[in-house]
C-alpha positions in Angstrom: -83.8 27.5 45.7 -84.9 28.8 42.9 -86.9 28.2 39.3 -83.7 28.3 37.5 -82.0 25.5 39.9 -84.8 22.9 37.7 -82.7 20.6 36.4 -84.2 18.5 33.1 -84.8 15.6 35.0 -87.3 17.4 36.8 -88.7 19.1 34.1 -88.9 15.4 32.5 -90.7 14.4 35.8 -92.8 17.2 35.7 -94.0 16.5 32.3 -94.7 13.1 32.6 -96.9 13.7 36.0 -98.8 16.2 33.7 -99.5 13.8 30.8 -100.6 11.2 33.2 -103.3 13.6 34.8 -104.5 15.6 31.7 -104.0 12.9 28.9 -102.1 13.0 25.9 -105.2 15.0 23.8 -105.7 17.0 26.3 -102.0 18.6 26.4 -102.2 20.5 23.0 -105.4 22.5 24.1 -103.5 23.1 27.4 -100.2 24.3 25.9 -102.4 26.7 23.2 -104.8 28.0 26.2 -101.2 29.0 28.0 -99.8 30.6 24.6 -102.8 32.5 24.4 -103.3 33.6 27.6 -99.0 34.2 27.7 -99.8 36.7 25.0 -102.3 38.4 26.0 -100.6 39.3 28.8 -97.8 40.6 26.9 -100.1 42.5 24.9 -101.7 44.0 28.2 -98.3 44.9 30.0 -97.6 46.7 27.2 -100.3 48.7 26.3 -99.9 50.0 29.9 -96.4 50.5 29.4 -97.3 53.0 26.4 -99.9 54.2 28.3 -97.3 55.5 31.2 -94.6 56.6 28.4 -97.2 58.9 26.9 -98.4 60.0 30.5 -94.5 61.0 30.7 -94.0 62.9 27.5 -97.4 64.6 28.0 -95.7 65.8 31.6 -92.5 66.9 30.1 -94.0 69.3 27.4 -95.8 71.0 30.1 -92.8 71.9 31.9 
């Protein structure tokens, strides 16, 4: 089974179990930590990506 077999009712579940435990002011700082830390990682992947397409072109003029 996998993540895309979540069905809303879970995801509804799920939800609720995390309001109950964080707290309904709690939740926006949570989602905008996980945005932030969601793009970052973005940002990181592809700087790396950019770095390894430049490491390719640099190898192809050489040849």
């Amino acid at each position: 089974m996998g993540f895309g077999s979540i069905g809303p009712t879970e995801l509804i579940i799920i939800f609720v179990i995390i309001l109950l435990i964080f707290g309904g002011k709690k939740l926006p700082e949570l989602a905008k930590g996980l945005g932030k830390g969601i793009r970052e990682f973005k940002k990181a992947t592809k700087d790396v990506q950019d770095e390894l397409d430049i490491d390719k072109i640099e190898d192809d003029t050489k040849d």
